[in-house]
C-alpha positions in Angstrom: 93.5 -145.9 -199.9 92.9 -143.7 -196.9 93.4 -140.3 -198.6 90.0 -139.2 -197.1 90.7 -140.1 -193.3 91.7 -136.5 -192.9 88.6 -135.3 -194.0 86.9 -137.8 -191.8 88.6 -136.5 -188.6 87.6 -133.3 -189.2 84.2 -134.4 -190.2 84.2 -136.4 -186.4 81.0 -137.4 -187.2 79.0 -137.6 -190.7 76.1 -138.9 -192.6 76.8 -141.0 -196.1 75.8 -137.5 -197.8 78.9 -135.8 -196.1 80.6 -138.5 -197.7 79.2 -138.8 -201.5 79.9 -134.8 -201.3 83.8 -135.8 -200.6 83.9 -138.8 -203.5 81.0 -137.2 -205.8 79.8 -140.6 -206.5 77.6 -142.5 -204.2 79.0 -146.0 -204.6 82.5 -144.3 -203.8 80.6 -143.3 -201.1 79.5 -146.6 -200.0 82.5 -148.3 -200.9 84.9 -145.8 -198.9 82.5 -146.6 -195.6 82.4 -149.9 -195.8 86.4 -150.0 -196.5 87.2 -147.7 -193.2 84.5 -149.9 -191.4 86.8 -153.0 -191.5 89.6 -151.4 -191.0 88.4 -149.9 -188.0 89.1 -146.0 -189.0 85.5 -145.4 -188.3 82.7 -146.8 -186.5 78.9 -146.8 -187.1 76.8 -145.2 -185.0 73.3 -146.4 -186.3 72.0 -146.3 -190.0 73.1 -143.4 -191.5 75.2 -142.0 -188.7 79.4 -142.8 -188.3 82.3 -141.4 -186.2 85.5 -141.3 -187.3 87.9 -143.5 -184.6 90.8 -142.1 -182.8 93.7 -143.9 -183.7 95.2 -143.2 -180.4 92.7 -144.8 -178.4 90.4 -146.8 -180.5 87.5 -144.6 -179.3 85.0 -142.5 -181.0 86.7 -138.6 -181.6 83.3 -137.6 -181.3 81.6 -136.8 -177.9 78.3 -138.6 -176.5 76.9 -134.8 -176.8 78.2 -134.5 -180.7 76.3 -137.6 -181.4 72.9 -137.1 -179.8 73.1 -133.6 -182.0 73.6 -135.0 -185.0 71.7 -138.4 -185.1 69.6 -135.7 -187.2 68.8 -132.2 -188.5 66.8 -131.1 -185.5 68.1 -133.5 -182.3 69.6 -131.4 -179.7 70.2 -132.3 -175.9 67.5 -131.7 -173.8 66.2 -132.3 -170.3 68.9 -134.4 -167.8 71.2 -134.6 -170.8 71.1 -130.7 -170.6 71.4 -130.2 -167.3 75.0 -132.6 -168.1 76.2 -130.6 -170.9 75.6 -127.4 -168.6 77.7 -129.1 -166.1 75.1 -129.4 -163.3 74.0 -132.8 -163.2 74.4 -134.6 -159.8 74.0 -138.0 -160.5 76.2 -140.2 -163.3 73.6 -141.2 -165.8 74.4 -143.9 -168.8 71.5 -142.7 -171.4 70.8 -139.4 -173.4 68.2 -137.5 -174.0 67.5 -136.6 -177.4 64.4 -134.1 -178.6 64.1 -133.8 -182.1 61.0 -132.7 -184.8 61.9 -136.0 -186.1 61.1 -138.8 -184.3 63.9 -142.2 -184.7 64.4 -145.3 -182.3 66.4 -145.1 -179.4 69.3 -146.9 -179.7 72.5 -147.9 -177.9 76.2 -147.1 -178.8 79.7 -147.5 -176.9 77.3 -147.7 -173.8 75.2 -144.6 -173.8 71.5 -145.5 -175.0 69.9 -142.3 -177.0 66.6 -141.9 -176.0 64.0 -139.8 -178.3 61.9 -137.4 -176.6 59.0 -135.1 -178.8 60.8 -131.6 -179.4 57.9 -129.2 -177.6 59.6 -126.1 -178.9 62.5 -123.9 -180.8 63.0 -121.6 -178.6 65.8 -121.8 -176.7 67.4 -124.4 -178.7 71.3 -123.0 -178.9 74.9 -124.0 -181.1 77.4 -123.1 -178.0 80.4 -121.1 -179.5 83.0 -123.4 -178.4 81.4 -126.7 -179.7 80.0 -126.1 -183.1 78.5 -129.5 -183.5 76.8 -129.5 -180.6 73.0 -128.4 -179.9 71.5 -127.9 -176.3 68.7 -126.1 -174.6 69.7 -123.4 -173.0 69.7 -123.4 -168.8 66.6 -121.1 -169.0 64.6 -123.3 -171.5 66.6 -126.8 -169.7 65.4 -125.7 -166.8 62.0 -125.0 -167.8 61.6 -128.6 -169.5 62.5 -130.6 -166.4 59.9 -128.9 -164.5 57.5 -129.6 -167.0 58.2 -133.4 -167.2 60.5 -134.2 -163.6 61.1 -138.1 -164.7 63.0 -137.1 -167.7 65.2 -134.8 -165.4 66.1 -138.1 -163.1 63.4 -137.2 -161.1 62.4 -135.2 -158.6 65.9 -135.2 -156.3 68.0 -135.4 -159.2 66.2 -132.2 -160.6 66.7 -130.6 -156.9 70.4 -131.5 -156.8 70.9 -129.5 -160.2 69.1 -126.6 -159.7 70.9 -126.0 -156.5 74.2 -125.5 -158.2 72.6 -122.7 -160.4 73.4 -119.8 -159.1 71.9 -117.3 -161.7 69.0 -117.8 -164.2 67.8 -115.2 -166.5 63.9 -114.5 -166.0 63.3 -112.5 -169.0 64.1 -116.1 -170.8 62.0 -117.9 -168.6 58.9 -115.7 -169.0 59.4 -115.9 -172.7 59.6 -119.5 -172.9 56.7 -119.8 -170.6 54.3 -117.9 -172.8 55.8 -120.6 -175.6 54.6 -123.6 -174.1 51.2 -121.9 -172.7 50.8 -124.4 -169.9 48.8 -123.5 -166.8 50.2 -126.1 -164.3 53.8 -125.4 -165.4 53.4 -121.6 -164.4 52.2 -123.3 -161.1 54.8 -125.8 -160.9 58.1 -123.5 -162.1 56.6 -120.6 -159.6 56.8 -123.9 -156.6 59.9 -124.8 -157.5 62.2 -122.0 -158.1 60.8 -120.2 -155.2 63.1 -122.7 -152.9 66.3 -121.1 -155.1 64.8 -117.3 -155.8 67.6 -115.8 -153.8 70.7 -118.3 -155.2 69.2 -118.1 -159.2 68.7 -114.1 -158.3 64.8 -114.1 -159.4 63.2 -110.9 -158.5 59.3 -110.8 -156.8 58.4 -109.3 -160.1 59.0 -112.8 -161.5 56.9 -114.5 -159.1 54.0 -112.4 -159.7 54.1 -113.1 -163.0 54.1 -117.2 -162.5 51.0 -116.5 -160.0 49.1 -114.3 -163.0 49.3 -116.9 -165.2 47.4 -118.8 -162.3 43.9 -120.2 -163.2 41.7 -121.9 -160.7 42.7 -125.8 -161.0 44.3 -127.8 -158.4 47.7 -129.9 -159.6 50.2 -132.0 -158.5 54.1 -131.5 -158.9 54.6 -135.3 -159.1 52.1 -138.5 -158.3 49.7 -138.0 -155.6 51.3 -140.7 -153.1 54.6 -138.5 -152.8 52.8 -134.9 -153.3 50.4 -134.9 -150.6 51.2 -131.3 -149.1 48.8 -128.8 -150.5 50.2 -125.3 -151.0 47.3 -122.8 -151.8 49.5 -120.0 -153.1 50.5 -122.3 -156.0 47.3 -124.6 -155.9 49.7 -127.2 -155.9 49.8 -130.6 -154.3 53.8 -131.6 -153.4 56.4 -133.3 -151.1 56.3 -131.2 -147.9 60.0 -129.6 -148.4 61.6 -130.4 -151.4 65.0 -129.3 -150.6 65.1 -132.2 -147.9 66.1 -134.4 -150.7 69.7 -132.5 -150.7 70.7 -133.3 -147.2 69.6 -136.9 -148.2 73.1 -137.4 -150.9 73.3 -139.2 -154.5 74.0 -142.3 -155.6 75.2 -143.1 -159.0 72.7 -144.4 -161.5 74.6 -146.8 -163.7 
């Protein structure tokens, strides 16, 4: 009886509820999973979470992106996983990035491993148009979150190699979602960062003056004190002597 599998592709990916509200009866429910399990018409994601199968290709129909926004109510991409989705990652990475209010275990599926990060804020947290099941950080708030913790961005020439494809940022954005998170070094550190790209992102002075307001009287480090050992006193800021020699240095993939 496959008279839901219709349904189920245009679900693409569901929880049991989307499915008791199709049967109205939970052990339907139940039952009608466990039937399209075996007979490979969908697949499980983790507990709780399926995808209906393309019948084409024996694949999941739903994207690496769909999943990581819907392992729950409030996961959305975020940091490396972002910069991917907004078509600006340099390096071919084989995990996702997950923020969510709720925390779950990372887990593994058709060889992407979803890994949970603490959602820091709403702002900036957007449903693109085009892909309705999807939700991402926007660039101003992706960009803002990779500064703020580099390792979760692929690191520090990963995180280079992106923002040098972005070739215009809206500051408004950024100073909002910098009053958001309220953190004194990342004022320091975003002000270091994108004034190697204030020309290609289009970031007026104005912008720049704002970072350096927001500038209080303690010494940081952009990453660990081995590989930041430059001091830069406009930013009180300890980092790698030119950060934009990691882009004549090339990528590798990371697999």
């Amino acid at each position: 009886m496959n008279k839901y599998i219709e349904e189920f592709h245009k679900l693409k990916i569901f929880h049991k509820k989307d499915i008791v509200s199709l049967t109205d009866n939970e052990n339907a429910a139940k039952g009608l999973l466990r039937r399209y399990k075996q007979q490979g018409l969908i697949s499980q994601v983790r507990r709780d979470l399926y995808v209906a199968t393309d019948l084409a290709t024996k694949t999941s129909s739903a994207s690496k992106y769909e999943i990581a926004s819907q392992i729950n109510t409030s996961s959305y991409l975020s940091y490396h996983a972002a910069l991917e989705y907004h078509g600006l990652a340099h390096q071919v990475f084989y995990e996702m990035q997950v923020s969510s209010k709720e925390r779950f275990n990372n887990f593994e599926y058709d060889g992407i491993s979803y890994i949970y990060s603490e959602s820091k804020l709403d702002a900036g947290v957007i449903t693109p148009p085009a892909d309705t099941l999807i939700r991402v950080t926007d660039l101003e708030r992706t960009v803002l979150d990779c500064i703020n913790q580099i390792d979760r961005s692929g690191g520090l020439e990963e995180m280079i190699a992106c923002f040098a494809l972005i070739t215009y940022i809206n500051e408004n954005k950024l100073q909002d979602y910098l009053k958001q998170f309220n953190k004194q070094v990342l004022y320091q550190k975003t002000g270091f960062v994108l004034g190697y790209f204030q020309r290609e992102m289009k970031l007026s002075d104005a912008f720049f003056d704002f970072c350096k307001s927001k500038i209080g009287k303690s010494i940081r480090y952009l990453t660990d004190q081995q590989e930041s050992n430059v001091y830069f006193s406009e930013w009180k800021l300890y980092a790698p002597k030119n950060i934009l020699s990691f882009l004549e240095q090339g990528g590798s993939i990371n697999v």
